[in-house]
C-alpha positions as CSV (number, residue, x, y, z in Angstrom):
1,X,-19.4,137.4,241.0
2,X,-15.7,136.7,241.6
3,X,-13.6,138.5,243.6
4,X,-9.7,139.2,242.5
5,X,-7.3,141.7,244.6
6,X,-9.5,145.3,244.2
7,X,-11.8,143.8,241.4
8,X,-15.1,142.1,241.5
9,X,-15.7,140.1,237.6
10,X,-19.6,140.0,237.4
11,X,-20.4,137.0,234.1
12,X,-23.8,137.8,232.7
13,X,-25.5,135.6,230.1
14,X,-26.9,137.4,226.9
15,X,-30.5,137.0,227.7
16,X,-29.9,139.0,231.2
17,X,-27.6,141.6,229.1
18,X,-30.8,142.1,226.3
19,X,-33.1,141.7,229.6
20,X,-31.8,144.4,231.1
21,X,-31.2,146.9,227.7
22,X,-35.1,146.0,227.3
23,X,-36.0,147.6,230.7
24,X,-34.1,150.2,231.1
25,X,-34.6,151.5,227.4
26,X,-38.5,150.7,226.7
27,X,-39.4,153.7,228.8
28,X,-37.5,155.7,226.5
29,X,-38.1,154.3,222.8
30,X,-42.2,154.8,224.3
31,X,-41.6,158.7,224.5
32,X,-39.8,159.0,221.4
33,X,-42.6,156.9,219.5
34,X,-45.3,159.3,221.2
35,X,-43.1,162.5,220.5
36,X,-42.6,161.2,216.2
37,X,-46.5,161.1,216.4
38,X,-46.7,164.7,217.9
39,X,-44.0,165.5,214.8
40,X,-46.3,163.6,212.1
41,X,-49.5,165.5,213.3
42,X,-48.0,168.7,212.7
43,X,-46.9,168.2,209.6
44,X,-47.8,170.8,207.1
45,X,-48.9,173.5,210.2
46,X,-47.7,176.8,210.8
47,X,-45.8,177.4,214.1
48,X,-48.7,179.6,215.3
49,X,-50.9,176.8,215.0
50,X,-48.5,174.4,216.7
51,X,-48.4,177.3,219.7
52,X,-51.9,177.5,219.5
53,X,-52.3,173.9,220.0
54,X,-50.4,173.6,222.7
55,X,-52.1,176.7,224.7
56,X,-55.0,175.0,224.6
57,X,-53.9,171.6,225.5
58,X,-55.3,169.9,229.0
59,X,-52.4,168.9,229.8
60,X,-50.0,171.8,230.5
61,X,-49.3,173.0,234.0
62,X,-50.7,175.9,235.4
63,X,-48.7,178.7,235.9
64,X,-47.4,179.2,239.0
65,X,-48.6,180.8,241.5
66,X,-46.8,183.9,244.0
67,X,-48.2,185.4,246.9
């Protein structure tokens, strides 16, 4: 880092540049290969079978709860 009146210059090489891309971005590209997968299953159902699928899924949160 080099420091210049109100500016600090930070040099990077290209391997920490595509380093850094790679793990802030791989979270990401994971969820939008598992969503395409979701898409690809459904391909050819009816909404109400993609609703209906998704009610009974293990996953989904319980509603909540008021007292």
């Amino acid at each position: 880092m080099y420091s210049v009146d109100n500016f600090k210059i930070y040099v990077k090489t290209w391997s920490e540049l595509f380093t850094e891309f790679e793990i802030n971005y791989d979270f990401l590209f994971d969820k939008l290969q598992i969503e395409q997968k979701k898409i690809i299953e459904n391909k050819g159902k009816t909404k109400e079978e993609i609703v209906a699928a998704q009610d009974n899924n293990s996953a989904r949160a319980v509603e909540e709860l008021v007292v």
